[in-house]
KEKE-3310 file (N, C-alpha, C; in steps of 0.2 Angstrom, whole numbers, plus 5000, padded with zeros to 4 digits):
npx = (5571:5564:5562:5577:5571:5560:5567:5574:5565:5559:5569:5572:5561:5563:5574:5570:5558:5566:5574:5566:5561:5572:5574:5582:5585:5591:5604:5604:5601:5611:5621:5617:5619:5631:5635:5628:5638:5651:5646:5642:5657:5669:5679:5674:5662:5663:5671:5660:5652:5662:5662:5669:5675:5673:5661:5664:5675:5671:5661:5672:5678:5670:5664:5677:5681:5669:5671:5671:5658:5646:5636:5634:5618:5619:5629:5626:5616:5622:5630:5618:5615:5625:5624:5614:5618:5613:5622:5624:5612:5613:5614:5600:5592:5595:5588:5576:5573:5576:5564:5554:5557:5554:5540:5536:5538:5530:5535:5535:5541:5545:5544:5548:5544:5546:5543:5550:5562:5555:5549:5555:5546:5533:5537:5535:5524:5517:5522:5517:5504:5502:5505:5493:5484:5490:5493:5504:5522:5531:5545:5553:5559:5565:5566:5571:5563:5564:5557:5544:5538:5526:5519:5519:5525:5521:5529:5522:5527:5516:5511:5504:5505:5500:5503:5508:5512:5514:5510:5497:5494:5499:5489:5478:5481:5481:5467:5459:5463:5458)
npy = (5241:5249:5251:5258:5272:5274:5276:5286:5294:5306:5313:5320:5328:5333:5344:5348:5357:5367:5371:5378:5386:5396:5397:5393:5382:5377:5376:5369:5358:5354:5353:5341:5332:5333:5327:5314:5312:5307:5301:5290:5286:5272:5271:5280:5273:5261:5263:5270:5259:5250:5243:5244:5259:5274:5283:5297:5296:5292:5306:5319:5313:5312:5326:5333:5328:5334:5345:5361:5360:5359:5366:5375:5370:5360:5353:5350:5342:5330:5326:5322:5311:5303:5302:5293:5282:5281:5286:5281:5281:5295:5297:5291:5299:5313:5307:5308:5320:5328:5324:5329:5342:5344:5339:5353:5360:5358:5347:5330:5316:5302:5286:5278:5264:5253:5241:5241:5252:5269:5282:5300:5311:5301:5300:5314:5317:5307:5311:5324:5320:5313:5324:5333:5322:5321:5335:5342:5346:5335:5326:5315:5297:5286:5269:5253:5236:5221:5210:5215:5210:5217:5232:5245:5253:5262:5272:5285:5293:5285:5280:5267:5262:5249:5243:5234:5219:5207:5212:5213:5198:5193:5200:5192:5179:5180:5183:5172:5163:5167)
npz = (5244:5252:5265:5270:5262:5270:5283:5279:5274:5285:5293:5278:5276:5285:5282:5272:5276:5283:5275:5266:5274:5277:5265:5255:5246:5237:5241:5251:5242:5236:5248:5251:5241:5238:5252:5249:5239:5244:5254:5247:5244:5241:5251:5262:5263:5269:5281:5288:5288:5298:5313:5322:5324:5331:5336:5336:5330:5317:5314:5314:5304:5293:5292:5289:5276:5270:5271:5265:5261:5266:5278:5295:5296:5290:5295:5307:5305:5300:5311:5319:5312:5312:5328:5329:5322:5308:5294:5283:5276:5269:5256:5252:5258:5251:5240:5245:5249:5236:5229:5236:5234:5218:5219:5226:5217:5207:5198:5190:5192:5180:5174:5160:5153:5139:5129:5116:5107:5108:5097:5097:5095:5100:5114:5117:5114:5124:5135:5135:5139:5151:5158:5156:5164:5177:5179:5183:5179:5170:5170:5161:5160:5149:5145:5137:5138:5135:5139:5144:5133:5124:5123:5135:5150:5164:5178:5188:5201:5215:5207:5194:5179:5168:5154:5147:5138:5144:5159:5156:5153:5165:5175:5168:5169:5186:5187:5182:5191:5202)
capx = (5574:5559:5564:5576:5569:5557:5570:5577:5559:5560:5576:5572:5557:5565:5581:5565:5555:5571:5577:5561:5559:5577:5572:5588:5585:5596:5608:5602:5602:5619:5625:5613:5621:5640:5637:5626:5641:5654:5645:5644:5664:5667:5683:5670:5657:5668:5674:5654:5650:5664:5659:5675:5675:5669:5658:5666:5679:5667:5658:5675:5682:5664:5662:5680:5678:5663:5674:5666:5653:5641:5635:5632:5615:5622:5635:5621:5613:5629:5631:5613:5615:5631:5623:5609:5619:5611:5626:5623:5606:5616:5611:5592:5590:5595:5585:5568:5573:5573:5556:5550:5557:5552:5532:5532:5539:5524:5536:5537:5548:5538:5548:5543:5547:5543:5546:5554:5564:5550:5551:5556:5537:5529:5537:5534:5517:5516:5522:5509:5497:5505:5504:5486:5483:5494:5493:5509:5525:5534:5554:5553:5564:5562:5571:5570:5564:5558:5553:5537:5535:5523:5514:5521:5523:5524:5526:5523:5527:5516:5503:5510:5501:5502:5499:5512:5506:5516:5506:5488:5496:5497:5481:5471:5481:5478:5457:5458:5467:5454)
capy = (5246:5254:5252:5265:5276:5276:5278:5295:5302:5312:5317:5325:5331:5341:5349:5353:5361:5370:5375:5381:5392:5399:5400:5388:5376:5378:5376:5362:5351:5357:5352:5335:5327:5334:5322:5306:5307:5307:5294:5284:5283:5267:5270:5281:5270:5255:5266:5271:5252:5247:5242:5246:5264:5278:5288:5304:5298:5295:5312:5321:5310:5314:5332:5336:5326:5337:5351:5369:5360:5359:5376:5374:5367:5354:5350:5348:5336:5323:5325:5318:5304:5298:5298:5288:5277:5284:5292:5278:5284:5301:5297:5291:5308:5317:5307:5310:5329:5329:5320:5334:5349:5341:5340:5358:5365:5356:5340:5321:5312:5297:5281:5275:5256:5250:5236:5243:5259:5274:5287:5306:5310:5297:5301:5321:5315:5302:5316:5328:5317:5312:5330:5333:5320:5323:5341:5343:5345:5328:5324:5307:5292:5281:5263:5246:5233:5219:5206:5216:5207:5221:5237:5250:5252:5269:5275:5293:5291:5279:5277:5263:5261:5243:5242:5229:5212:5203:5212:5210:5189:5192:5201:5187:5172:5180:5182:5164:5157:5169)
capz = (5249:5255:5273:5269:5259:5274:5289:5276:5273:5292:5289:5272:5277:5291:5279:5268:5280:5284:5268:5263:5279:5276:5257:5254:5245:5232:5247:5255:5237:5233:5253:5251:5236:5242:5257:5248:5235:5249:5257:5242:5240:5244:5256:5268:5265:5273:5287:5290:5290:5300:5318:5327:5322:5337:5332:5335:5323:5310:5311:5312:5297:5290:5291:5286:5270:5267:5271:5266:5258:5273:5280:5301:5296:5286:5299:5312:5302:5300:5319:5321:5309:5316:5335:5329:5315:5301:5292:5278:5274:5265:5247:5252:5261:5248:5235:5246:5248:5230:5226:5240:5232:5212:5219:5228:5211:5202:5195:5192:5187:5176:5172:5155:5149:5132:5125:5111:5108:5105:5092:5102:5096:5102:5121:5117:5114:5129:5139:5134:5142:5157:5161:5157:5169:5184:5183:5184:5173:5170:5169:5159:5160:5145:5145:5136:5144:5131:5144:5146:5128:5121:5124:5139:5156:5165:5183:5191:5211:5217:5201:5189:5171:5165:5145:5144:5137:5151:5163:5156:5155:5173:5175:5167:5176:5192:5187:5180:5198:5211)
cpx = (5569:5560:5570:5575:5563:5559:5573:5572:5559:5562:5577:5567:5560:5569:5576:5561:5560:5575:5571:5559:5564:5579:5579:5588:5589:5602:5609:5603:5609:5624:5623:5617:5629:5639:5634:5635:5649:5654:5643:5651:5665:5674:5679:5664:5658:5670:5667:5652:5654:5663:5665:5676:5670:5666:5660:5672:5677:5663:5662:5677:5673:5664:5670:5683:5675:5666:5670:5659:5646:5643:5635:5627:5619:5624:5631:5618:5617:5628:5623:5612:5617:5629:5617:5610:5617:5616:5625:5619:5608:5612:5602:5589:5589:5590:5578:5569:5572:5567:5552:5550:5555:5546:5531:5534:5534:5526:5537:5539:5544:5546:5545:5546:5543:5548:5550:5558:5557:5554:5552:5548:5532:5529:5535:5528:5515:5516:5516:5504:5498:5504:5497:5483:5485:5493:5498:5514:5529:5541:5551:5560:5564:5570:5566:5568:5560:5555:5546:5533:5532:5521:5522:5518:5526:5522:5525:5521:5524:5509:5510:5504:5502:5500:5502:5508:5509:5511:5499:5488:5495:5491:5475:5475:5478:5470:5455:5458:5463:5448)
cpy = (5251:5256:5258:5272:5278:5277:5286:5298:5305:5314:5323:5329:5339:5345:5350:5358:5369:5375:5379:5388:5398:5401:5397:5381:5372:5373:5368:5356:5353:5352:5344:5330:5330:5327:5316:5305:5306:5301:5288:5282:5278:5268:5274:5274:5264:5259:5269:5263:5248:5249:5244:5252:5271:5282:5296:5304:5299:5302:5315:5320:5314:5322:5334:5333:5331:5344:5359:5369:5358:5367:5372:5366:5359:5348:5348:5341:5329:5321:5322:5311:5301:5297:5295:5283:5277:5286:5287:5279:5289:5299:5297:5297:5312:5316:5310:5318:5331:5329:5326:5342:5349:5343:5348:5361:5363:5351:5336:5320:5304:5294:5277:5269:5256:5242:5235:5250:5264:5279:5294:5310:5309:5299:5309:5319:5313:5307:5319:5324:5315:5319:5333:5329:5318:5330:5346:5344:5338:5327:5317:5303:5288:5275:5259:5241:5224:5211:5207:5214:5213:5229:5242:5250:5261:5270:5282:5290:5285:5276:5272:5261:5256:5244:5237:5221:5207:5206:5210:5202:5190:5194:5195:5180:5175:5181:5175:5161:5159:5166)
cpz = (5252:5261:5273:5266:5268:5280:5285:5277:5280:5290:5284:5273:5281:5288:5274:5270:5283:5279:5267:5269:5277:5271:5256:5252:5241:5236:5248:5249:5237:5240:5253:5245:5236:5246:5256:5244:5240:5254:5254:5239:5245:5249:5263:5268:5269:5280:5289:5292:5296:5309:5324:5326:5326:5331:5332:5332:5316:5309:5311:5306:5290:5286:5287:5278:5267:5267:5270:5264:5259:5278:5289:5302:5294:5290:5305:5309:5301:5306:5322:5316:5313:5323:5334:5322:5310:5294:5284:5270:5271:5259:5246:5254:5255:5242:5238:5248:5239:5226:5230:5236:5224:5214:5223:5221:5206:5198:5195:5189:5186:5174:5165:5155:5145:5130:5120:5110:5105:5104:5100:5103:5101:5112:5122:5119:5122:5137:5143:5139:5147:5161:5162:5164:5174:5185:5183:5177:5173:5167:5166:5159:5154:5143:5143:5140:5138:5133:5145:5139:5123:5125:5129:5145:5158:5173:5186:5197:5212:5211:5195:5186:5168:5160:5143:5140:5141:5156:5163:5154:5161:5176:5174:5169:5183:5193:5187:5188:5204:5209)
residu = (UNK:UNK:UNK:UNK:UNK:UNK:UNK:UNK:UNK:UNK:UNK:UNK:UNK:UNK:UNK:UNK:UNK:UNK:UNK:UNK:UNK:UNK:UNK:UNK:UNK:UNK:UNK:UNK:UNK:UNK:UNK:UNK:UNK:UNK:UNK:UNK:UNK:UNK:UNK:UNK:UNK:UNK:UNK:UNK:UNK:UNK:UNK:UNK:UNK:UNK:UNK:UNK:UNK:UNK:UNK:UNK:UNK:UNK:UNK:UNK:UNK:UNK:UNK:UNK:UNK:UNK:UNK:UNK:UNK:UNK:UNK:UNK:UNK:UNK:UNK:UNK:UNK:UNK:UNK:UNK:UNK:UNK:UNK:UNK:UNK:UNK:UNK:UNK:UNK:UNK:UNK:UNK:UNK:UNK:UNK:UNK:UNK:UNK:UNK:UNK:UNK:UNK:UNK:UNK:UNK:UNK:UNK:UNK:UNK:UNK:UNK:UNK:UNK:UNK:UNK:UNK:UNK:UNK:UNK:UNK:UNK:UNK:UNK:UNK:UNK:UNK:UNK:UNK:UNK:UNK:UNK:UNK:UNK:UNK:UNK:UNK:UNK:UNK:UNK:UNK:UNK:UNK:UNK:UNK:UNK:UNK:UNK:UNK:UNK:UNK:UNK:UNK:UNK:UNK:UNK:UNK:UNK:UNK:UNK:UNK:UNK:UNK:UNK:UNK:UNK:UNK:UNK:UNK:UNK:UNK:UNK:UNK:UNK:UNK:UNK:UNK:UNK:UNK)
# end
């Protein structure tokens, strides 16, 4: 899904730059995950996708759905999806506003997988160290995964940590094969 996450990131950017100017950002997540979840219920989500459907039914049917929980801006923003067919893209927006507004506050959000469930410690710990070396303070995700066979795998943004023993199998087929 990259292709949209990279047709949102404008979008978020611009209702970040925006919030951040009007010092509303609070606002802004609050109006942003009103209208993904809105655009994630599946009877709009069909009447967004369906091709017979003007478009200034859908941003009326849209906006009053959202009802009081889009301020002007907000309501400006809808009215420029829906004339450029974006109104789908809601949820992705809201998620790259939120990755925007995480890293100005100094946080990542780090995805652990393990191959086995880890003790609360061991993630405390795991943490700790993800922080020293980002810099930052880290939100952790920790999930099973026992595919990856052994060891741990860990992402922050676009940095990904192989320790698995499926990956360093892949690692040394693919040295063997170049």
């Amino acid at each position: 899904m990259a292709e949209l996450s990279t047709i949102a990131r404008p979008y978020a950017v611009a209702a970040y730059k925006l919030g951040r100017e009007q010092r509303a950002l609070g606002k802004w997540s609050e109006m942003l995950s009103f209208a993904a979840a809105v655009a994630n219920n599946a009877q709009i989500k069909a009447y967004i996708q369906d091709p017979k459907v003007v478009s200034s039914d859908l941003q009326a049917t849209f906006l009053k759905a959202c009802g009081e929980n889009l301020n002007e801006n907000g309501q400006n923003l809808v009215r420029v999806l829906v004339e450029y067919g974006r109104l789908s893209i809601v949820p992705e927006i809201y998620s790259a506003f939120e990755a925007l507004k995480a890293q100005d506050e100094g946080t990542l959000d780090a995805q652990i997988i393990a191959a086995a469930k880890i003790s609360a410690a061991d993630t405390k710990d795991l943490v700790k160290r993800l922080e020293a070396k980002f810099g930052k303070k880290i939100e952790a995700s920790v999930s099973v995964d026992p595919e990856i066979i052994g060891g741990i795998k860990i992402i922050v943004g676009d940095t990904v940590i192989d320790a698995s023993v499926k990956g360093q199998l892949q690692n040394l087929a693919y040295s063997l094969t170049a």
